[in-house]
C-alpha positions as CSV (number, residue, x, y, z in Angstrom):
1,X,-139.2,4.0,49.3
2,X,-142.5,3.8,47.3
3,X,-141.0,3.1,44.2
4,X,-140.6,-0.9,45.0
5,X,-144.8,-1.1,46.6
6,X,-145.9,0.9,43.1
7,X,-143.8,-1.7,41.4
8,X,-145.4,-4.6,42.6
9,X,-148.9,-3.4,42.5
10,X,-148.5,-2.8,39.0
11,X,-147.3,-5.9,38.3
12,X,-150.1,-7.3,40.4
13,X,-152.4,-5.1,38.1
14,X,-150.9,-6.7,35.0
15,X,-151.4,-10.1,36.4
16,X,-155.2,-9.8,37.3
17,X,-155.5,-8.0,33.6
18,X,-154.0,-11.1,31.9
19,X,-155.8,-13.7,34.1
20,X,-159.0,-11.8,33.4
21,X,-158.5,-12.1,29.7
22,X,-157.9,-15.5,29.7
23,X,-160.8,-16.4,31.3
24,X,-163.1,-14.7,29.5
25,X,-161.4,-16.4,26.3
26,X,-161.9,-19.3,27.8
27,X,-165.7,-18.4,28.9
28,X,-167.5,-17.1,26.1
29,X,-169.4,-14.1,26.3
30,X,-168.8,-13.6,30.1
31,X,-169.2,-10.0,31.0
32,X,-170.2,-7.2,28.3
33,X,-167.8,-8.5,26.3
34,X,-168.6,-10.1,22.8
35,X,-165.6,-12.3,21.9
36,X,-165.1,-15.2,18.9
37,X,-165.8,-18.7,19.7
38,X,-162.6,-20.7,18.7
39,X,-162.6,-22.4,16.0
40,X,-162.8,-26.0,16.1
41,X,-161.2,-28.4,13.8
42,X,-162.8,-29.2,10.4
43,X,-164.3,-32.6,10.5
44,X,-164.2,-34.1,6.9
45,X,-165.5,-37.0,5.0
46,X,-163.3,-40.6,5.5
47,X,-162.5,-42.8,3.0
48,X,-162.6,-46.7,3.8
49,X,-162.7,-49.7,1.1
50,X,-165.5,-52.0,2.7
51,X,-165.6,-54.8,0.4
52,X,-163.2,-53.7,-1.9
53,X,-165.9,-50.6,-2.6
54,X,-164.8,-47.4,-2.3
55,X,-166.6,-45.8,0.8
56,X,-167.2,-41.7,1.3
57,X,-168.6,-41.4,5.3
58,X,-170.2,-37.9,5.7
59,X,-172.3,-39.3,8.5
60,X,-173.3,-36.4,11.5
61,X,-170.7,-33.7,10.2
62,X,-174.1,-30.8,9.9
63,X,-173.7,-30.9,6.1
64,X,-176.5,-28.4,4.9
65,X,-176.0,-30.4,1.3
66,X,-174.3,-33.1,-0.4
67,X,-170.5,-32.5,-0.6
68,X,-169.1,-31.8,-4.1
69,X,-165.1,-32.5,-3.7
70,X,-165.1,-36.0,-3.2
71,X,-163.8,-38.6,-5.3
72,X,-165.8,-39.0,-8.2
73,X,-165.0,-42.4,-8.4
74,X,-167.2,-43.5,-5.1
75,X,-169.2,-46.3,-5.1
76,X,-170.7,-45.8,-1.3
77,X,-171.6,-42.5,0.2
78,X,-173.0,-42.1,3.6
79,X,-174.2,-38.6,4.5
80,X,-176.8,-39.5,7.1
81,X,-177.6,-37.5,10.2
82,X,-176.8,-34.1,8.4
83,X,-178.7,-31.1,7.9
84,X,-179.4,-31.9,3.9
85,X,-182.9,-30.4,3.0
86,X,-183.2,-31.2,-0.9
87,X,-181.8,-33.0,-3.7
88,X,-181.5,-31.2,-7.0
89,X,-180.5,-32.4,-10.7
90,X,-176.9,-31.9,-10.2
91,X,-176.6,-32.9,-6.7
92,X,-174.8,-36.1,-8.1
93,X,-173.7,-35.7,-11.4
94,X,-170.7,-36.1,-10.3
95,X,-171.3,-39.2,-8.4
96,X,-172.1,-42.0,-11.3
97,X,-170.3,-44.6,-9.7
98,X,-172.6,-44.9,-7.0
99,X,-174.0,-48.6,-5.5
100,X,-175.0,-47.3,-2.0
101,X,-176.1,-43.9,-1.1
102,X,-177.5,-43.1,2.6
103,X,-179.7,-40.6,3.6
104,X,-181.1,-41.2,6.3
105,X,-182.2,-38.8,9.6
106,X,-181.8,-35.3,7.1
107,X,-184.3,-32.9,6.5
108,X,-185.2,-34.1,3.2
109,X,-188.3,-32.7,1.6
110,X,-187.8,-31.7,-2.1
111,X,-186.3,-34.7,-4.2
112,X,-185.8,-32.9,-7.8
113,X,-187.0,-34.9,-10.8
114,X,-184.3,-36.2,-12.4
115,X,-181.9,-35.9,-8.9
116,X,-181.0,-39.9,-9.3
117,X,-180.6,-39.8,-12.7
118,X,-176.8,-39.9,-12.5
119,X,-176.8,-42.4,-10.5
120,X,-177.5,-45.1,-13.1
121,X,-176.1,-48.6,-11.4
122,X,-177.7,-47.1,-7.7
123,X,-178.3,-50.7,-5.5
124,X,-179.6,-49.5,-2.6
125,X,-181.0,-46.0,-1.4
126,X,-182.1,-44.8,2.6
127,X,-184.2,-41.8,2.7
128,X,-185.3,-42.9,5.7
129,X,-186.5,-40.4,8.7
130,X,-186.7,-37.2,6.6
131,X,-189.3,-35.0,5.6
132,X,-190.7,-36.7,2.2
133,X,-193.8,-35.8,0.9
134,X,-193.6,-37.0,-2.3
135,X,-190.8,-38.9,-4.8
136,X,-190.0,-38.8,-8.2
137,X,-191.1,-41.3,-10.6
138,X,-188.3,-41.3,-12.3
139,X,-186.4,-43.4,-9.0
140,X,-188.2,-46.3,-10.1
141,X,-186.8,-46.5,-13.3
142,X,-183.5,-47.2,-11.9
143,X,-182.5,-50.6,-13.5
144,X,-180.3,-51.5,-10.3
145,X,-182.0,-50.6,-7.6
146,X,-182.8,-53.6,-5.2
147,X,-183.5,-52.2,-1.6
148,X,-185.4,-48.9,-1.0
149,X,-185.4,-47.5,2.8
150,X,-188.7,-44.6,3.0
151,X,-189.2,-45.4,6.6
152,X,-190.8,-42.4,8.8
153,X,-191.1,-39.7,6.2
154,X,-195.2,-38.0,5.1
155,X,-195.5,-39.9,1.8
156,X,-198.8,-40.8,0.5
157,X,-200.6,-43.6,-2.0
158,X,-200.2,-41.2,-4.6
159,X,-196.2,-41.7,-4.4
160,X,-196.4,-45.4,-5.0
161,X,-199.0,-45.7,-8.0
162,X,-196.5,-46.3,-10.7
163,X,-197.1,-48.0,-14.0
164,X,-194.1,-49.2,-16.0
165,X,-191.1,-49.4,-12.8
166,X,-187.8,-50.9,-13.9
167,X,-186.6,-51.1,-10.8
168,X,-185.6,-55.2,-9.7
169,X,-187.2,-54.2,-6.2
170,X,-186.6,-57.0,-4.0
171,X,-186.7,-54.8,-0.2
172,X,-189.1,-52.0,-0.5
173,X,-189.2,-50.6,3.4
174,X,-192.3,-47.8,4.0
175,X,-192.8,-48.2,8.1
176,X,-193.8,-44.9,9.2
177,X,-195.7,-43.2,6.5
178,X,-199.6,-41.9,5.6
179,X,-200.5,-44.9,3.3
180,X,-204.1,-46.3,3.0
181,X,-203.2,-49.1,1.1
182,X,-200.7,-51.1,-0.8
183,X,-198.5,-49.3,-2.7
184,X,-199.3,-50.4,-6.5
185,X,-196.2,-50.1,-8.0
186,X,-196.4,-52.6,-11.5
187,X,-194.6,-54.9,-12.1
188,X,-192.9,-55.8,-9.2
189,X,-191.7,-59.8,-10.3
190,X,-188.8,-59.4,-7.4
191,X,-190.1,-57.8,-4.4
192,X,-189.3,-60.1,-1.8
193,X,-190.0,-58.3,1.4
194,X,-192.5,-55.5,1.9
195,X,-192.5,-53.8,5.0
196,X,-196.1,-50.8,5.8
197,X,-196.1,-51.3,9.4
198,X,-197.6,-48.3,11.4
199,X,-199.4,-46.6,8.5
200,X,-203.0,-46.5,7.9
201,X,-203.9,-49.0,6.2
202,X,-207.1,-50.8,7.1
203,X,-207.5,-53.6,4.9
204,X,-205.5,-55.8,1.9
205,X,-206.8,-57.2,-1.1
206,X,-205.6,-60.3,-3.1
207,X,-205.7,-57.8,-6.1
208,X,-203.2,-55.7,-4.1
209,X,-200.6,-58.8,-3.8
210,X,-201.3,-60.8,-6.9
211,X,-198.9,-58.9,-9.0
212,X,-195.9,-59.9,-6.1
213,X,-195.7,-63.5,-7.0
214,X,-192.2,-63.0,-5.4
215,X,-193.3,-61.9,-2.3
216,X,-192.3,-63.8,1.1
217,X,-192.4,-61.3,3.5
218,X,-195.3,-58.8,4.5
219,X,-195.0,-57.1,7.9
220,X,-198.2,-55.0,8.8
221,X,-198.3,-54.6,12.2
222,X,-199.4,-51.5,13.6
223,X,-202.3,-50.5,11.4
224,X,-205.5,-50.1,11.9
225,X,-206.4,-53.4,9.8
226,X,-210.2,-54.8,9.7
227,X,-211.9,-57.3,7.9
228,X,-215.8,-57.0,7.1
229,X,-217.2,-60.1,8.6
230,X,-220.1,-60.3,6.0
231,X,-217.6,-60.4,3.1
232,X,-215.4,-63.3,2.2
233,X,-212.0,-61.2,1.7
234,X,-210.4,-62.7,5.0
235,X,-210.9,-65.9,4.3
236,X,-209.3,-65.4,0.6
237,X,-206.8,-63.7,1.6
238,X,-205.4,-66.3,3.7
239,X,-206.5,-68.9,1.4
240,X,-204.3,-67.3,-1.9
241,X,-201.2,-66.6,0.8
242,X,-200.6,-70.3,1.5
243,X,-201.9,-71.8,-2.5
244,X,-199.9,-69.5,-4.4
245,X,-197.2,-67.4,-2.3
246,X,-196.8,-69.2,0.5
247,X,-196.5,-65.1,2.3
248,X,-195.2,-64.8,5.6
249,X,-197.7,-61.7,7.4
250,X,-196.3,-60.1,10.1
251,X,-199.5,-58.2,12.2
252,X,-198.8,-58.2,16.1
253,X,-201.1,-56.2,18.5
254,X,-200.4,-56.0,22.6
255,X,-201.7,-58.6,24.4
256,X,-202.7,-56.0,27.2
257,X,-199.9,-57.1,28.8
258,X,-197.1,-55.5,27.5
259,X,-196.3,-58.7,24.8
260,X,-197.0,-58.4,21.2
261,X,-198.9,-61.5,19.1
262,X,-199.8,-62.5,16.5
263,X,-203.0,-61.6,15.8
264,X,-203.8,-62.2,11.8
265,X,-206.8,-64.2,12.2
266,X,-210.0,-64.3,10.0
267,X,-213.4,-64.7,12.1
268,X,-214.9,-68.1,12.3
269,X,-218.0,-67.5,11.1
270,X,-216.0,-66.9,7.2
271,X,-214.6,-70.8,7.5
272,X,-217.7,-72.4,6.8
273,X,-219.1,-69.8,4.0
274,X,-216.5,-69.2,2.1
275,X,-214.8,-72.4,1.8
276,X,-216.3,-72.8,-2.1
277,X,-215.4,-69.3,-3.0
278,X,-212.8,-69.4,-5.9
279,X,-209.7,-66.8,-6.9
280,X,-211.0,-64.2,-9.8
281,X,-209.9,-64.4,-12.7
282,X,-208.1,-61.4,-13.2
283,X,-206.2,-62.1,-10.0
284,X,-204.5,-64.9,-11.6
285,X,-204.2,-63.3,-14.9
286,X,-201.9,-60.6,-12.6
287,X,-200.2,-63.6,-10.9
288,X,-198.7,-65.1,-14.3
289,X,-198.1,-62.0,-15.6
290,X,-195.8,-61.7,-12.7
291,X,-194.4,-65.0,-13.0
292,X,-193.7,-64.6,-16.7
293,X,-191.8,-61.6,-16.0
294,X,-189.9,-63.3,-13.4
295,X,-188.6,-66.3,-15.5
296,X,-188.3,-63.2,-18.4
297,X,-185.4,-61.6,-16.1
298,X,-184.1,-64.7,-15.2
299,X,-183.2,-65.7,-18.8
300,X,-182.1,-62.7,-19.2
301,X,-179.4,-63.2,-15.8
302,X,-178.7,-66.4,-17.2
303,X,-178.1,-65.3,-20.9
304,X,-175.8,-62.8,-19.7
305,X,-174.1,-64.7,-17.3
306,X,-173.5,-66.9,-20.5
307,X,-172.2,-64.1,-22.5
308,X,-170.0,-63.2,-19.7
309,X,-168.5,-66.5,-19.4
310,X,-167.7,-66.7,-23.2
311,X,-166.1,-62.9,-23.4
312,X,-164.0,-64.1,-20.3
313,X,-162.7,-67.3,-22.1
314,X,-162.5,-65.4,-25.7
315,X,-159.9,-62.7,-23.8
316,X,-158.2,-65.5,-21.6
317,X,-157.5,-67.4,-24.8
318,X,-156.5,-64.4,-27.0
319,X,-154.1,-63.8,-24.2
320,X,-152.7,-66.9,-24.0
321,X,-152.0,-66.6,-27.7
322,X,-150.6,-63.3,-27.5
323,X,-148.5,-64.6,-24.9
324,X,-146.9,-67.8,-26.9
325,X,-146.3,-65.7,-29.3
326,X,-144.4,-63.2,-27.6
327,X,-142.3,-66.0,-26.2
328,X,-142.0,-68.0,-29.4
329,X,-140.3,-64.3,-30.6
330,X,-138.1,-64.0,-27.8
331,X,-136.6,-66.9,-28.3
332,X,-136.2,-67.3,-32.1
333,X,-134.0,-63.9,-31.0
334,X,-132.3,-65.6,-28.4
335,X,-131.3,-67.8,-30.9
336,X,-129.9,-65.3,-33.6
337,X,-128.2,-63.6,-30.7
338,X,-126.2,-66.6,-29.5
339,X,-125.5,-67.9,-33.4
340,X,-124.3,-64.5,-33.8
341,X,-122.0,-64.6,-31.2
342,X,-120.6,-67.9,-31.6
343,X,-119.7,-67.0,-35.1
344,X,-117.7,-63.4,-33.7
345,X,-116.2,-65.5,-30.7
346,X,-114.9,-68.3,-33.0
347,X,-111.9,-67.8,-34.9
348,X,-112.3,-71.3,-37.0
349,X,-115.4,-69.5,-38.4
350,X,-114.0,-66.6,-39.0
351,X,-111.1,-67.5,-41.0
352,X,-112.9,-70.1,-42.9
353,X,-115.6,-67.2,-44.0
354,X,-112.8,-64.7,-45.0
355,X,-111.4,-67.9,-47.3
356,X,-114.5,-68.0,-48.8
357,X,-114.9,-64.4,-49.3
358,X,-111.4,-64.4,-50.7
359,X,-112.1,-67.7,-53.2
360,X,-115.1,-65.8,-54.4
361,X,-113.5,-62.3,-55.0
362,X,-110.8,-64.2,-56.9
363,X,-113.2,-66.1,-58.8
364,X,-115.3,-63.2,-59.8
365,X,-112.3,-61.8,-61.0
366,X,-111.4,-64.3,-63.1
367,X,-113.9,-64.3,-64.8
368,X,-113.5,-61.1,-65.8
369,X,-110.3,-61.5,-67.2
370,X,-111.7,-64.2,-69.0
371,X,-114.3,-62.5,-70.8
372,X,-112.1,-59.5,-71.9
373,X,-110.8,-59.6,-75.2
């Protein structure tokens, strides 16, 4: 009679057991139990073909470095928001296709010497929002490289006095950083658009921005910029911007009431003393230099542009021979087919070409006869 009651209480035991261990699976680490976290799936790396460019996204899978089993043949690789703390020699070897490579919001802080030196045709590069306090010199030497994101990282002056870059420059982003100054990278014929807001910089110099006769764009809002009102710099500055650049200078403060303006102005007092004060010499010295450089690169776009064009016609035209002849072949076969058969399909033919085989055999042997003895 107690047999059925022990029955279902140790079912009821069973039950509760099972429940419990599902629920602790399911809660991890309730109790004084220590139990795995399941595993959850593997994110990997997608490919896409954005403008007919092969495309690697890596971006926020907590990558402690660059991956090394993706196709070699990738031309834009986006491993931002990782965990990535340095760049070594080989960290791209394998990558020398690259155009675009993003970096950006990592914990970069060691950039090895040569670490971009496989990346030979590199267009554009973000290191943006790491921990950078310094670069290798060797990144400007990168004949490709056009747009250069360094926003929000610790990187000094000392970074950006380079003599001799290679770079074509034309975006050159460094919002965010400990600079004092300009950075004096030379030359620097295409850099377009130069971007040191919210360092510490405190004043600019036309020797600074003579050597970027290219220059259109300079944003310098949110430093700590002053002019000495017993010196003429101000007044020069402004007056070389609109004779020889024509500069656009971005340097907005609050109003106090919550609304940035413009607020690039030189004091009064400099109009009227410094209106006879000429450019220095050596400032335009560095101005032509850059110019000559510029129209330099620029024969050198157009000259290969040229070459281009002429190796294009060259193998257009070699194919098109190659191709009449391959058809003027075909059909001289065509025709030695059809001839062919037309002499096997006739009989007329045939019979009047075994006649004449016959005629000559007989004549041949007639003439043997005709020479013996």
């Amino acid at each position: 009679m107690n047999l059925p009651r022990m029955g279902l209480a140790m079912l009821l035991v069973l039950l509760g057991l099972s429940y419990s261990s599902v629920h602790s699976a399911a809660v991890v680490g309730s109790g004084s139990m220590i139990l795995m976290e399941p595993e959850l799936p593997i994110k990997k790396c997608r490919y896409s073909r954005p403008y007919n460019r092969l495309q690697a996204a890596c971006k926020d899978l907590k990558l402690n470095e660059i991956p090394q089993n993706l196709q070699s043949s990738i031309e834009i690789l986006n491993v931002g928001e990782n965990r990535i703390r340095e760049l070594n020699n080989d960290t791209l070897a394998r990558y020398t296709s690259l155009r675009y490579l993003y970096l950006a919001d990592n914990f970069v802080q060691q950039v090895a010497d040569q670490a971009f030196a496989p990346t030979y045709y590199l267009e554009a590069l973000d290191l943006s929002k790491n921990g950078l306090l310094e670069l290798p010199r060797s990144l400007f030497q990168l004949p490709f490289l056009r747009n250069l994101y360094l926003n929000d990282n610790q990187l000094t002056d000392a970074t950006f006095n380079v003599t001799g870059v290679r770079s074509a420059l034309s975006w050159l982003f460094l919002s965010g950083n400990k600079l004092t100054r300009l950075p004096r990278l030379h030359p620097l014929p295409t850099l377009a658009t130069l971007n040191v807001s919210h360092n510490f910089i405190s004043r600019v110099t036309v020797d600074e921005i003579a050597p970027m006769c290219s220059l259109t764009s300079l944003v310098l809002t949110g430093n700590p910029l002053k002019f000495d009102e017993n010196t003429c710099d101000c007044y020069v500055f402004k007056k070389w911007i609109l004779q020889m650049t024509n500069i656009k200078v971005e340097f907005k403060v609050d109003d106090g009431s919550g609304r940035m303006r413009d607020d690039f102005q030189c004091p009064k007092s400099q109009e009227e003393r410094c209106q006879n004060v000429q450019f220095a010499e050596r400032w335009l010295e560095k101005h032509e230099e850059c110019e000559s450089r510029k129209r330099e690169r620029m024969d050198m776009q157009k000259a290969r542009a040229t070459w281009i064009w002429i190796g294009s016609f060259v193998g257009i035209f070699m194919a098109c021979i190659a191709v009449a002849l391959c058809c003027m072949h075909k059909r001289q076969r065509g025709k030695r087919q059809r001839l062919k058969e037309q002499q096997l399909n006739n009989p007329a033919n045939s019979a009047n070409t075994e006649t004449l085989l016959k005629e000559e055999k007989q004549q041949h042997e007639d003439k043997l006869n005709h020479d013996l003895p």
